[in-house]
TITI-649674 format. One record per residue (C-alpha): x, y, z. Coordinates in pm, whole numbers, plus 50000, padded with zeros to 5 digits. Layout:
// residues N
X	Y	Z
...
END
This chain:
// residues 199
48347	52744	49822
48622	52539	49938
48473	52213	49807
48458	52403	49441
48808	52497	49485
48944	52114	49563
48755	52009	49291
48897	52273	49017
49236	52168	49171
49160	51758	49171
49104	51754	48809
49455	51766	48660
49562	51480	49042
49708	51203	49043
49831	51018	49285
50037	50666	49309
49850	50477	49588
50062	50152	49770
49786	49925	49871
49721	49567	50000
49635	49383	50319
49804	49451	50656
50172	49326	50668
50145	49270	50299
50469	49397	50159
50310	49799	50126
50600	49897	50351
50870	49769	50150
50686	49912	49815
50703	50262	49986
51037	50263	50071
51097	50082	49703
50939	50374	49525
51061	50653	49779
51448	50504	49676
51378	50472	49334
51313	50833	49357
50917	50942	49391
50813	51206	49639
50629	51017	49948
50375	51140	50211
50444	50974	50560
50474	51126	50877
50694	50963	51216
50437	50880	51412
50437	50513	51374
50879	50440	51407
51048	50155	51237
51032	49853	51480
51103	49486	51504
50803	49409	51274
50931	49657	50999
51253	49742	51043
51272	49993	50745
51015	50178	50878
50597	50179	50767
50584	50498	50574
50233	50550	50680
50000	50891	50756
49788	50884	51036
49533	51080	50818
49469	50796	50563
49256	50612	50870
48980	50897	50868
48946	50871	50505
48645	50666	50556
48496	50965	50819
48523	51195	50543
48850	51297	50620
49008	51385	50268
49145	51748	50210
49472	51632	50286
49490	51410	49984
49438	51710	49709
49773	51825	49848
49964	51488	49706
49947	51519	49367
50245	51328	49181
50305	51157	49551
50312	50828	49691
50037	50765	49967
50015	50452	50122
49587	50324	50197
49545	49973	50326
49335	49760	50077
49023	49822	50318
49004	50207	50324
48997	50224	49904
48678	50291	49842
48673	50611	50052
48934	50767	49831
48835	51113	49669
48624	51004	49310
48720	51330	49131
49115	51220	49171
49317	50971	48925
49534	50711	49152
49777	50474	48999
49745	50217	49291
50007	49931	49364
49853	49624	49522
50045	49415	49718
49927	49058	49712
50060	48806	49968
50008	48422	50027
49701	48485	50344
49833	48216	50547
50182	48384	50542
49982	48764	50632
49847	48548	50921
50146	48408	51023
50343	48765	51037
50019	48949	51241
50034	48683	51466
50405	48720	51570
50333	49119	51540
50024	49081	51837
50297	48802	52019
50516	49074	52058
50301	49342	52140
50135	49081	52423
49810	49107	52265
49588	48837	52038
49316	48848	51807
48949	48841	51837
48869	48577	51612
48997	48274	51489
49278	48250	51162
49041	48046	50978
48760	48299	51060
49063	48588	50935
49180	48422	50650
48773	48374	50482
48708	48750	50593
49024	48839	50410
48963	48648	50083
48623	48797	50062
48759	49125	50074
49020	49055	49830
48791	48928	49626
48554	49232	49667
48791	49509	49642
48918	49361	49318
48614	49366	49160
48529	49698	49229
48872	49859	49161
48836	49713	48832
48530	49927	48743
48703	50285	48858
48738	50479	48615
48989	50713	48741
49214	50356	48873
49501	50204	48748
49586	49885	48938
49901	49685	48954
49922	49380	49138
50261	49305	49256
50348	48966	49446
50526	48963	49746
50724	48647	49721
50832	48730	49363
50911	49069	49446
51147	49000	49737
51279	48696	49537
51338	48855	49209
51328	49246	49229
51519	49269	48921
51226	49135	48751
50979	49338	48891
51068	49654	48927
51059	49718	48525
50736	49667	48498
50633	49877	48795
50847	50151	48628
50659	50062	48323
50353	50130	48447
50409	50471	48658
50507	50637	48339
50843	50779	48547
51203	50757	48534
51280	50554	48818
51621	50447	48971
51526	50061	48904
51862	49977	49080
51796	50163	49362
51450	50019	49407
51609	49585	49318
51849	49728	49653
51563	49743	49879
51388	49360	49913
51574	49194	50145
51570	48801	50192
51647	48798	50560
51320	48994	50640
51082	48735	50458
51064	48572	50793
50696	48433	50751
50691	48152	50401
50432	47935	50384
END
C-alpha cells in the first residue's frame, strides 16, 4: 500500500537535482539556486569548513539511495536536492528531475581532493592517474545514460565559466528551470578567491 501511494503522489514530482563529481562546483550551485530563491533540502550534519566555506548543502539520506533508500525524495517535490554524479542512477524512475551537472577540468577535481585529504591527514588509495581514468569513464558513462531518461532534463554547467562569468550563466540556468529566479542574487554568489585549484 505505501508503495501505491508514493507512486500516485510521484506522478505530478519534480525535482531540480545539483549533480557532478566530488568538489565539482555542486556546493556553490546549491547555495546559487537556494539565493536565487528555490526551496533546498540539506540538513547540518556536514558544517561549512575550510574546503567549502559556504557550506555543502548536502543530506545524509542521498548516500543510501543506492540501498534502496528513497521515500524521502517523494517529499521534495519543486526542491533542490543535491546527488553526486555517481549515485544517479538510483534515483526514483517514476519522478521527473531537472538535474544540473557540474563539469570541472579533472586534474583541477584532483588537485582540490587532494588538499581536502592533506588537511584531514589522510590520502588516497590509488594513484591520480588511476582517479582521473576512473573518473572520465564515469563521466563518460553517466552521460550517456542520462541522455536516454526519459523523465531527465540535464544541464551542464562549467565550473570555470561559471565562477568567471556568472552573469552569463545564470540566464540560461534560469532559462531552463522554467522559474523566476533572483539572477542577481545567484551572479553574487561565485567567488574568485575560492577557485583556489586552476589547472
Amino acid at each position: 500500500m505505501l508503495k501505491k501511494i508514493f507512486t500516485k503522489q510521484a506522478e505530478k514530482q519534480k525535482i531540480i537535482i545539483v549533480s557532478g563529481l566530488p568538489r565539482s562546483g555542486t556546493s556553490m550551485m546549491m547555495k546559487m539556486l537556494a539565493e536565487g530563491g528555490l526551496p533546498i533540502v540539506t540538513d547540518t550534519l556536514r558544517e561549512a569548513d575550510e574546503d567549502n566555506p559556504n557550506g555543502y548543502f548536502e543530506i545524509e539520506q542521498s548516500k543510501a539511495l543506492k540501498d534502496g533508500g528513497k521515500q524521502w525524495l517523494y517529499s521534495a517535490n519543486g526542491k533542490v536536492v543535491k546527488v553526486i554524479s555517481y549515485l544517479l542512477e538510483f534515483l526514483p524512475s517514476n519522478i521527473t528531475y531537472d538535474i544540473i551537472f557540474m563539469e570541472r577540468e579533472i586534474q583541477e577535481i584532483l588537485a582540490s581532493q587532494k588538499k581536502m585529504l592533506e588537511r584531514r591527514n589522510e590520502t588516497s588509495a590509488i594513484s591520480d592517474e588511476e582517479m582521473e581514468a576512473q573518473f572520465r569513464d564515469h563521466l563518460k558513462a553517466i552521460k550517456y545514460w542520462a541522455a536516454r531518461q526519459p523523465n531527465m532534463r540535464v544541464l551542464y554547467v562549467k565550473y570555470n565559466e561559471m565562477v568567471n562569468s556568472p552573469e552569463n550563466i545564470c540566464p540560461t540556468i534560469i532559462d531552463f528551470l522554467e522559474q523566476p529566479l533572483n539572477a542577481q542574487a545567484m551572479q553574487a554568489v561565485p567567488n574568485q578567491s575560492l577557485y583556489r585549484n586552476r589547472k
